[in-house]
TIKE-739504 format. One record per atom (N, C-alpha, C): x, y, z; atom name; residue in three letters. Coordinates in nm, 3 decimals, padded with zeros to 5 digits. Last residue first. Example, Ala and Ser with C-alpha at 12.3 -4.5 7.8 and 13.67 -1.06 7.14 Angstrom:
# residues 2
+---------+---------+---------+-------+---------+
:       x :       y :       z : atomo : residuo :
+---------+---------+---------+-------+---------+
:  01.285 : -00.225 :  00.708 :     N :     Ser :
:  01.367 : -00.106 :  00.714 :    CA :     Ser :
:  01.290 :  00.003 :  00.787 :     C :     Ser :
:  01.319 : -00.569 :  00.780 :     N :     Ala :
:  01.230 : -00.450 :  00.780 :    CA :     Ala :
:  01.320 : -00.330 :  00.780 :     C :     Ala :
+---------+---------+---------+-------+---------+
***
This chain:
# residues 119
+---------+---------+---------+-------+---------+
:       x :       y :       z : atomo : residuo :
+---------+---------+---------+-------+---------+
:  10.832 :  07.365 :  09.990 :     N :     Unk :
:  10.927 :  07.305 :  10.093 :    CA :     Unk :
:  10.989 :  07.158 :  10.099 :     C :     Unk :
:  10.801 :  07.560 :  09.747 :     N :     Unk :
:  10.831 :  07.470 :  09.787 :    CA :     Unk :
:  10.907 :  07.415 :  09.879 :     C :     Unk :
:  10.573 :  07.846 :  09.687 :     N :     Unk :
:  10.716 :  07.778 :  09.769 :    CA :     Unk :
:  10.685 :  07.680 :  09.757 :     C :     Unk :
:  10.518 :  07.977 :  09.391 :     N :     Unk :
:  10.415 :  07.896 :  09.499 :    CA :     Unk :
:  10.566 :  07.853 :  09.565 :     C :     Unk :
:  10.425 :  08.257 :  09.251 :     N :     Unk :
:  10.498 :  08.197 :  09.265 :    CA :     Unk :
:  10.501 :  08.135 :  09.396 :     C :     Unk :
:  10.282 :  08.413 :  08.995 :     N :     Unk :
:  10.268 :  08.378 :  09.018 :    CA :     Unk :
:  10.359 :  08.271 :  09.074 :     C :     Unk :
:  10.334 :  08.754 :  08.813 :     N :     Unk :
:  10.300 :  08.615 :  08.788 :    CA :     Unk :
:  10.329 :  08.552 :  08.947 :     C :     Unk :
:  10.099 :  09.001 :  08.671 :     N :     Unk :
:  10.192 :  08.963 :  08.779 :    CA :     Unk :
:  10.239 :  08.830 :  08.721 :     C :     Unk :
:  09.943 :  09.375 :  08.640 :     N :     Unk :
:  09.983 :  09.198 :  08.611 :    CA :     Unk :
:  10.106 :  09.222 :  08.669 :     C :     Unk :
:  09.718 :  09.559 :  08.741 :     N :     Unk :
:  09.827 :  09.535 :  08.797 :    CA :     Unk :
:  09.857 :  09.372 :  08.719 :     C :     Unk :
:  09.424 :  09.684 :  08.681 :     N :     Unk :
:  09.540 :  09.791 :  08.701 :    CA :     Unk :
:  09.661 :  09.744 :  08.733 :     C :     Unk :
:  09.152 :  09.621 :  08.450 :     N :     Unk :
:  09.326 :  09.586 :  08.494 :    CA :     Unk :
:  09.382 :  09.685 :  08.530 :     C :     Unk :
:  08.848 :  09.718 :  08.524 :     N :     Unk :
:  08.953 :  09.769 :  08.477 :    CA :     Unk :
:  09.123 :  09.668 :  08.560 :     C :     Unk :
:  08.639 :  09.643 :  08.723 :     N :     Unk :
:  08.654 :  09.598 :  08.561 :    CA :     Unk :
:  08.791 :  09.618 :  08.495 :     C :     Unk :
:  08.719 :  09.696 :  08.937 :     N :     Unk :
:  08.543 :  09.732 :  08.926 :    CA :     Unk :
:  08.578 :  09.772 :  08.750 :     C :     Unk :
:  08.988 :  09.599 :  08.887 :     N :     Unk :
:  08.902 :  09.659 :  08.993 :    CA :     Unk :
:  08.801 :  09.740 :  08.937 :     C :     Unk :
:  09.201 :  09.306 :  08.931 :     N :     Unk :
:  09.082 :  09.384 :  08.826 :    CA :     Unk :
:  09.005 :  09.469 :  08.935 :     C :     Unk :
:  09.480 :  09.182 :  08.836 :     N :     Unk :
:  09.446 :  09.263 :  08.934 :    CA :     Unk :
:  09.342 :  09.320 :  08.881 :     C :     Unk :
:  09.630 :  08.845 :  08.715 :     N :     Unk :
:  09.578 :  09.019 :  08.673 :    CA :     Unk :
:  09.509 :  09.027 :  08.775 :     C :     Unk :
:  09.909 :  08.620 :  08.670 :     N :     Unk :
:  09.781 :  08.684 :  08.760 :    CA :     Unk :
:  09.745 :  08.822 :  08.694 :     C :     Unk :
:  10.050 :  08.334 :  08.541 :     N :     Unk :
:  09.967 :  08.468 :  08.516 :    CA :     Unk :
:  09.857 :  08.585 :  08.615 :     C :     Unk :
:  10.055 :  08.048 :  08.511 :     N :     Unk :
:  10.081 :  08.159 :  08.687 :    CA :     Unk :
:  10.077 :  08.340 :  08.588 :     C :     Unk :
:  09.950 :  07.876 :  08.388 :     N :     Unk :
:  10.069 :  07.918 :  08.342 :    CA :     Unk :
:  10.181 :  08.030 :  08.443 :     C :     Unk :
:  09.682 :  07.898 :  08.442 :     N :     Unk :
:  09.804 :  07.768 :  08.536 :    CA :     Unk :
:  09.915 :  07.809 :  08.510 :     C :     Unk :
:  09.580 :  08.227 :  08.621 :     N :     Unk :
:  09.610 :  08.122 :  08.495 :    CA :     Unk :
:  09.707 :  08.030 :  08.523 :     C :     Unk :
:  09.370 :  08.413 :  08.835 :     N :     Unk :
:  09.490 :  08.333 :  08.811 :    CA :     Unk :
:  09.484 :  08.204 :  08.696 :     C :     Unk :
:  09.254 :  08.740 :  08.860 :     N :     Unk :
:  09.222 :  08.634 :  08.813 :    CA :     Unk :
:  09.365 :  08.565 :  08.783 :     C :     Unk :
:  09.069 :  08.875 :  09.125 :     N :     Unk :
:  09.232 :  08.839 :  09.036 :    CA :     Unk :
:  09.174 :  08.762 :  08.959 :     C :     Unk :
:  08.845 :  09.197 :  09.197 :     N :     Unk :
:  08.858 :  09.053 :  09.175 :    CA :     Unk :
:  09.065 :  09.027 :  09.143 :     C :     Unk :
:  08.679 :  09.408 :  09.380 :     N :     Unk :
:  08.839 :  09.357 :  09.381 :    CA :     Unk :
:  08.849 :  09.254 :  09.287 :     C :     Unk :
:  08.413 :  09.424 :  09.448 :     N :     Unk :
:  08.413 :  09.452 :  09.328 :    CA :     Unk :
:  08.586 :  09.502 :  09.288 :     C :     Unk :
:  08.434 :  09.351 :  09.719 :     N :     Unk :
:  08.394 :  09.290 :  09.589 :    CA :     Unk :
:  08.396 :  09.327 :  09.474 :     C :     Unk :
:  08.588 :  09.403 :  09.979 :     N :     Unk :
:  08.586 :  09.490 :  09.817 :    CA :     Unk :
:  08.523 :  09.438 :  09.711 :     C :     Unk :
:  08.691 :  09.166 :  10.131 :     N :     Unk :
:  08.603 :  09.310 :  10.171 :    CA :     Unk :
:  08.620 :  09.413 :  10.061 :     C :     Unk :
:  08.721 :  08.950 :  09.996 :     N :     Unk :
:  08.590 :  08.981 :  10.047 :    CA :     Unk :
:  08.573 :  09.099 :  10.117 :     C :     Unk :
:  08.757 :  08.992 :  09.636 :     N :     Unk :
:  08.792 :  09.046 :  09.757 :    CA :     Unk :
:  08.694 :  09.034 :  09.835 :     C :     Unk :
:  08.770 :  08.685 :  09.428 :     N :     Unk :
:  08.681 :  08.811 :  09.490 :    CA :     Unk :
:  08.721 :  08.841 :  09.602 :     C :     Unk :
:  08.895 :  08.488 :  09.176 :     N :     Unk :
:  08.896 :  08.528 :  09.297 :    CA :     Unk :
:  08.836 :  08.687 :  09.339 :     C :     Unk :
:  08.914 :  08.271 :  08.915 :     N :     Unk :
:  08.861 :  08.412 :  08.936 :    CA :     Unk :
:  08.840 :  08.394 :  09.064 :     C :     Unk :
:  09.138 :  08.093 :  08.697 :     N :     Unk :
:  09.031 :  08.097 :  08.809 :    CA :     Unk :
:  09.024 :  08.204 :  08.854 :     C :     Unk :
:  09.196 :  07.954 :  08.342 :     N :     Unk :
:  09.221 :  08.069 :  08.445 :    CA :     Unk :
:  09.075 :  08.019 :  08.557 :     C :     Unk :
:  09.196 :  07.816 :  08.152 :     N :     Unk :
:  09.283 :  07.763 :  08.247 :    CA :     Unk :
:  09.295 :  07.858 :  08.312 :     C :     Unk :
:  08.855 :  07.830 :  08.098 :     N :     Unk :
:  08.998 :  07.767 :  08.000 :    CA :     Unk :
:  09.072 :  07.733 :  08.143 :     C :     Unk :
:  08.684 :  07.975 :  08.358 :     N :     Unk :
:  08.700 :  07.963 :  08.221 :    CA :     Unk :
:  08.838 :  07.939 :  08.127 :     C :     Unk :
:  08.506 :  07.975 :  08.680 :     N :     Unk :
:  08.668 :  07.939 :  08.564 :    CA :     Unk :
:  08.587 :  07.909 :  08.390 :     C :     Unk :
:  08.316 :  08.078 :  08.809 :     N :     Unk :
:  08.383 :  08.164 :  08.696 :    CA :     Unk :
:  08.465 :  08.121 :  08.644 :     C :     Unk :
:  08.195 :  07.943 :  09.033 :     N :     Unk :
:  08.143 :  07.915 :  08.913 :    CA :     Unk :
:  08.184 :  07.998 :  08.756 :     C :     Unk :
:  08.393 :  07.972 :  09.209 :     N :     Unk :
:  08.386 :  07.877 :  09.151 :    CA :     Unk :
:  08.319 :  07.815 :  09.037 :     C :     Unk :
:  08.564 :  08.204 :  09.310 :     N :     Unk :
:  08.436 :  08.227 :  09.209 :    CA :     Unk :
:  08.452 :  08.049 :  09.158 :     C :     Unk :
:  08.788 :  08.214 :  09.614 :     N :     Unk :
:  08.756 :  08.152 :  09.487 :    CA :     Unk :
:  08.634 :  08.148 :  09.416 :     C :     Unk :
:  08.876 :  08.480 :  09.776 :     N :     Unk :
:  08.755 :  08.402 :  09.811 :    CA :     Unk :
:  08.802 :  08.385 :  09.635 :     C :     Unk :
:  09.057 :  08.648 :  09.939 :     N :     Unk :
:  09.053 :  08.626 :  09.847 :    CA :     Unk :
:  08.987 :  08.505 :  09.793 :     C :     Unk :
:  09.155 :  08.881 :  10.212 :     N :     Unk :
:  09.105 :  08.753 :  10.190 :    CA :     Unk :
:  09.049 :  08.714 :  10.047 :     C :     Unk :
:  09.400 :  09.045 :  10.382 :     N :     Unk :
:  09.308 :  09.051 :  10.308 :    CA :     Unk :
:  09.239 :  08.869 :  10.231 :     C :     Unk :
:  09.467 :  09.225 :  10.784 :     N :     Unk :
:  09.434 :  09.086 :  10.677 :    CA :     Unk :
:  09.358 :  09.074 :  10.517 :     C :     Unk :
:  09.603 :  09.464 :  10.826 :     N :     Unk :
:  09.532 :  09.368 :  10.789 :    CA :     Unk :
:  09.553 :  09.271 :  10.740 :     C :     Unk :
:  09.675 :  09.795 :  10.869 :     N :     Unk :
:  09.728 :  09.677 :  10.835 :    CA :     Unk :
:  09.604 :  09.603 :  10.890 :     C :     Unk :
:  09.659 :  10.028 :  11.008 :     N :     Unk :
:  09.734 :  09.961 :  11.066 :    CA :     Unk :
:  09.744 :  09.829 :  11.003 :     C :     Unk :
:  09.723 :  10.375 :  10.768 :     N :     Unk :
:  09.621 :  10.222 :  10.755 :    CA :     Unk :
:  09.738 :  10.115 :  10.859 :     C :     Unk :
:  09.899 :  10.585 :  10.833 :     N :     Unk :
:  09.749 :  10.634 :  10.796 :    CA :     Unk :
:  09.661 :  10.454 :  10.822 :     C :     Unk :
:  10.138 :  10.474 :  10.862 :     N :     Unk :
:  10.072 :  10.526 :  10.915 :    CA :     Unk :
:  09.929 :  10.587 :  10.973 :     C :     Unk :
:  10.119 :  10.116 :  10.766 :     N :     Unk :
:  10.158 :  10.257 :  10.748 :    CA :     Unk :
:  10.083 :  10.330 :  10.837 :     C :     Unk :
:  10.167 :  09.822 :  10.676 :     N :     Unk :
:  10.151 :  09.889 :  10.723 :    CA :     Unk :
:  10.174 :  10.026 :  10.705 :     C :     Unk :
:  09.991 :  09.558 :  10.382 :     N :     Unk :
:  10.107 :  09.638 :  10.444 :    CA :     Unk :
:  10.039 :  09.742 :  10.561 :     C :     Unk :
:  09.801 :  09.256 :  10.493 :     N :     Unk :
:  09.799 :  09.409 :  10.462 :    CA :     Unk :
:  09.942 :  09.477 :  10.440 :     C :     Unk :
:  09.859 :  08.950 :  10.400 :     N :     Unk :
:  09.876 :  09.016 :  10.516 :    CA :     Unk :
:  09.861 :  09.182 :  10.428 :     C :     Unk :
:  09.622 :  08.776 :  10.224 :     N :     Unk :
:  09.717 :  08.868 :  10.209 :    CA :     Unk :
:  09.703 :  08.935 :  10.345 :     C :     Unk :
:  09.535 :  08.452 :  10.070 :     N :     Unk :
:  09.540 :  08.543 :  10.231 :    CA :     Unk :
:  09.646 :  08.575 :  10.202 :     C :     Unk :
:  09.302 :  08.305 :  09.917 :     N :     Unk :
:  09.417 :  08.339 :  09.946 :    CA :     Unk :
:  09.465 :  08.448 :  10.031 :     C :     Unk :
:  09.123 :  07.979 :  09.900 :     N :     Unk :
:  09.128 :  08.143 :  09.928 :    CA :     Unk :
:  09.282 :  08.144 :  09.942 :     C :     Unk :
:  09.076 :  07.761 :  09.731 :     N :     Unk :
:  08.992 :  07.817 :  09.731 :    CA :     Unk :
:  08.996 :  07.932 :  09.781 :     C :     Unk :
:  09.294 :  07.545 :  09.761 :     N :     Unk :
:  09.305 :  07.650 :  09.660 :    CA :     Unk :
:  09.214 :  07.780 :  09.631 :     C :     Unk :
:  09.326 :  07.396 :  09.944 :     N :     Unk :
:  09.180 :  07.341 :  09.849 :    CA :     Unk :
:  09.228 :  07.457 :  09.726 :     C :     Unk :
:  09.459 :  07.501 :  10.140 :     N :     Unk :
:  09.511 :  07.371 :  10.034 :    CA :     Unk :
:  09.408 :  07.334 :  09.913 :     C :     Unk :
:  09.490 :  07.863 :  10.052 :     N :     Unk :
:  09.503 :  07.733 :  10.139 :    CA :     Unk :
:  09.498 :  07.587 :  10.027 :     C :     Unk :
:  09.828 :  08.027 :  10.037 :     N :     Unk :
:  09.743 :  07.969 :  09.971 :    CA :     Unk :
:  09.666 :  07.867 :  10.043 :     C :     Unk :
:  09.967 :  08.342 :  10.148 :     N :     Unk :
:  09.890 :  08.157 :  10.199 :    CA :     Unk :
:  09.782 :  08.134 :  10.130 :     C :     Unk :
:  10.166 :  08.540 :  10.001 :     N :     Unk :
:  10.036 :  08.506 :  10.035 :    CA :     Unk :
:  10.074 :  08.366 :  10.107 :     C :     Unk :
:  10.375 :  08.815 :  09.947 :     N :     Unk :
:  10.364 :  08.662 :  10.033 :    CA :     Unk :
:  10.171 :  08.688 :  10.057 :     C :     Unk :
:  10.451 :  09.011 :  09.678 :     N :     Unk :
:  10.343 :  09.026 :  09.799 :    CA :     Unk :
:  10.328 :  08.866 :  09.814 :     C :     Unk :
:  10.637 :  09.284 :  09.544 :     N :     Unk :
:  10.673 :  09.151 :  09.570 :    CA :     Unk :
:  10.502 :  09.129 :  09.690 :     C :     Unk :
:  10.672 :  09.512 :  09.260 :     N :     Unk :
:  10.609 :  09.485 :  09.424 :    CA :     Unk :
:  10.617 :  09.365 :  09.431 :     C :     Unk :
:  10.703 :  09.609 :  09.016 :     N :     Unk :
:  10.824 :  09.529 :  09.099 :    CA :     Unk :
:  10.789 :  09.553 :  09.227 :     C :     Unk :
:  10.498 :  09.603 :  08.838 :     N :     Unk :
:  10.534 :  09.716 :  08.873 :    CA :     Unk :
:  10.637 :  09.732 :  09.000 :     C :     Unk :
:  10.429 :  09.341 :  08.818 :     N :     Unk :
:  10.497 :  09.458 :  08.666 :    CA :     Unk :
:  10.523 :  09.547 :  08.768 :     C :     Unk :
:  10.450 :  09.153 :  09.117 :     N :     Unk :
:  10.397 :  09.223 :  09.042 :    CA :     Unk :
:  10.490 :  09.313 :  08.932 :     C :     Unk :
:  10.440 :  08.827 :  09.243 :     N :     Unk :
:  10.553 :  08.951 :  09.156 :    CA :     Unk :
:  10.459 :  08.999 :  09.073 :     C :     Unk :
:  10.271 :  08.689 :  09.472 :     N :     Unk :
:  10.289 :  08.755 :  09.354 :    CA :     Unk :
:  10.379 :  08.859 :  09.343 :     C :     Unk :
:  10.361 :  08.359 :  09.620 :     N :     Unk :
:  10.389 :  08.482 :  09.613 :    CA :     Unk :
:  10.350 :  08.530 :  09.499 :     C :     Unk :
:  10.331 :  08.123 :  09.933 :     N :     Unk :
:  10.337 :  08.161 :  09.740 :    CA :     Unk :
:  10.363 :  08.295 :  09.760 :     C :     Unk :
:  10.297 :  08.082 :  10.189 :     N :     Unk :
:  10.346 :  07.969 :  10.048 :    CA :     Unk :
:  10.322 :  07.984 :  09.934 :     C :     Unk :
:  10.313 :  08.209 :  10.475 :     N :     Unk :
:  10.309 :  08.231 :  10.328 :    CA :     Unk :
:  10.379 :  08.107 :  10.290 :     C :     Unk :
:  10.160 :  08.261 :  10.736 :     N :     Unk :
:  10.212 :  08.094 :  10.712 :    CA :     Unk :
:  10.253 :  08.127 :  10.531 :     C :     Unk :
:  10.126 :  08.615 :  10.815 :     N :     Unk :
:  10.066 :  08.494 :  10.783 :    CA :     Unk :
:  10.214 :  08.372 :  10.746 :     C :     Unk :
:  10.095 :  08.864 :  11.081 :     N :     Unk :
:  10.171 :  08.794 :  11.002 :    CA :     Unk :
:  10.096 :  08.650 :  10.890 :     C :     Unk :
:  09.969 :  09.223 :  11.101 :     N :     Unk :
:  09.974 :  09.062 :  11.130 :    CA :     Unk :
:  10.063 :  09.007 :  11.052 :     C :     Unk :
:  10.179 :  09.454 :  11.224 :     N :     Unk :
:  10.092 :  09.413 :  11.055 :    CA :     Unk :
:  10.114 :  09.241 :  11.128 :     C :     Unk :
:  10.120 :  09.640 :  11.536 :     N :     Unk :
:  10.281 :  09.520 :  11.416 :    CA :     Unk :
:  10.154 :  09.449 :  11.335 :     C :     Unk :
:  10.162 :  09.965 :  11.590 :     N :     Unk :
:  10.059 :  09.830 :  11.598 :    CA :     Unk :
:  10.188 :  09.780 :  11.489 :     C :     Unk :
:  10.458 :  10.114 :  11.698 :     N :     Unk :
:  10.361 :  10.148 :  11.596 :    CA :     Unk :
:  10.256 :  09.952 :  11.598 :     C :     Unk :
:  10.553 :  10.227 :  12.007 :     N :     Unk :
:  10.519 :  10.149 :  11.862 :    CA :     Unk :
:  10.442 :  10.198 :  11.799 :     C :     Unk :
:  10.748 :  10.524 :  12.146 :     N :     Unk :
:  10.534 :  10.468 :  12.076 :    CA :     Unk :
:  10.570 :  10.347 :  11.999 :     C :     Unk :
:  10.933 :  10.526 :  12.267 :     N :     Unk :
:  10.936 :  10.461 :  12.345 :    CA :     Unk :
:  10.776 :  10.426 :  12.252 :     C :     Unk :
:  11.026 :  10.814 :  12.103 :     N :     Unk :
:  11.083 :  10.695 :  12.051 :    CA :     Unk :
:  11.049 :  10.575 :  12.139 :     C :     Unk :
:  10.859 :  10.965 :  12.191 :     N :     Unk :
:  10.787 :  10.951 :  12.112 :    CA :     Unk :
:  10.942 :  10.790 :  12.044 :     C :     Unk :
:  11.015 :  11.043 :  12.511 :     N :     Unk :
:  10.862 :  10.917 :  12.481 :    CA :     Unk :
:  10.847 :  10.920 :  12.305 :     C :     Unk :
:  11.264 :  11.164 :  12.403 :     N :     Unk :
:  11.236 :  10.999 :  12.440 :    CA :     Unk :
:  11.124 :  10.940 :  12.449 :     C :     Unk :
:  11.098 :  11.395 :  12.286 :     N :     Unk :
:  11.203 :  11.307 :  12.226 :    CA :     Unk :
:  11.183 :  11.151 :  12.261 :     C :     Unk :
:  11.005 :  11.474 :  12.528 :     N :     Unk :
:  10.927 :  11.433 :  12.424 :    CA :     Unk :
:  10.978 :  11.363 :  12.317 :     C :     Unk :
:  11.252 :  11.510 :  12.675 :     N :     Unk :
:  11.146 :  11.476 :  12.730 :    CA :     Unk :
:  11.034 :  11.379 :  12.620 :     C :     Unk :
:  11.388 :  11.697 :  12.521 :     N :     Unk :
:  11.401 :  11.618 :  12.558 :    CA :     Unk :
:  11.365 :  11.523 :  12.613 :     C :     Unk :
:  11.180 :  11.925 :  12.545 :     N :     Unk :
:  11.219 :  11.887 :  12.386 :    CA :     Unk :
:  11.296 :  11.757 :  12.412 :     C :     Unk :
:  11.152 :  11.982 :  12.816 :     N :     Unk :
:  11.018 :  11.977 :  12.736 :    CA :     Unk :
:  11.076 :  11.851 :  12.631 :     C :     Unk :
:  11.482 :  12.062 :  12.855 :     N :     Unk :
:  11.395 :  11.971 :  12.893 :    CA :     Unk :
:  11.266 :  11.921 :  12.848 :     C :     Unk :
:  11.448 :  12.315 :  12.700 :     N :     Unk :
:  11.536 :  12.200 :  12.652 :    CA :     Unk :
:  11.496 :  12.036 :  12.711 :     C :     Unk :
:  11.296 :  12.438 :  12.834 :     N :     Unk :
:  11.278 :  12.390 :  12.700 :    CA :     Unk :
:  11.327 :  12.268 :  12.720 :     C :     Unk :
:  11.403 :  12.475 :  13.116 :     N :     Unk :
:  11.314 :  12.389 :  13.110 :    CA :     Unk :
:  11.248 :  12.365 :  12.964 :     C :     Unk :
:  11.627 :  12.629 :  13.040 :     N :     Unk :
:  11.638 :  12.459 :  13.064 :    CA :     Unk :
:  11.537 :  12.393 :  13.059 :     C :     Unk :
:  11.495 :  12.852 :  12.974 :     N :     Unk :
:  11.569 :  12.784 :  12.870 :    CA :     Unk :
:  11.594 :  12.638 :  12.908 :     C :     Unk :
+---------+---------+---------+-------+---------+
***
């Protein structure tokens, strides 16, 4: 019996001594608010041409980096079209008005709008 209790004590303290890997961080200067009241910090860079999403973490996925490559030959009116580079068939598309939509392999599954810090 002690030496349970010991076992169970034992294992206790190492499993509170595991990190868990830490979700990179990024330099954020904007943000999408998503309809469905998810909040997500990006870095816009300065040309405007990509946008960089730190991953969330979890158990099952340690997180990442996601990257958001500008279609330069896709603007149309006052919107610009961005491509996942590891999902291509991810796109957003952003309007000046800060409108964002979430498109995946055609279908909208997420509007948002669009919100840049100022320092």
């Amino acid at each position: 019996m002690k030496g349970l209790f010991s076992a169970i004590l034992g294992a206790a303290l190492l499993a509170g001594c595991i990190q868990a890997p830490r979700a990179p961080s990024i330099n954020a200067n904007g943000a999408i608010k998503w309809a469905n009241g998810v909040s997500e910090e990006m870095h816009i860079s300065s040309s405007g041409s990509t946008l960089t999403f730190a991953s969330p973490q979890s158990l099952l996925s340690p997180g990442g980096i996601t990257i958001f490559s500008r279609i330069d030959s896709a603007r149309n009116g006052n919107c610009e079209h961005y491509y996942s580079e590891g999902a291509v068939k991810t796109r957003m598309q952003i309007c000046d008005s800060g409108e964002v939509r979430l498109i995946v392999e055609g279908q909208v599954i997420n509007v948002g709008s669009l919100a840049k810090y100022v320092y």
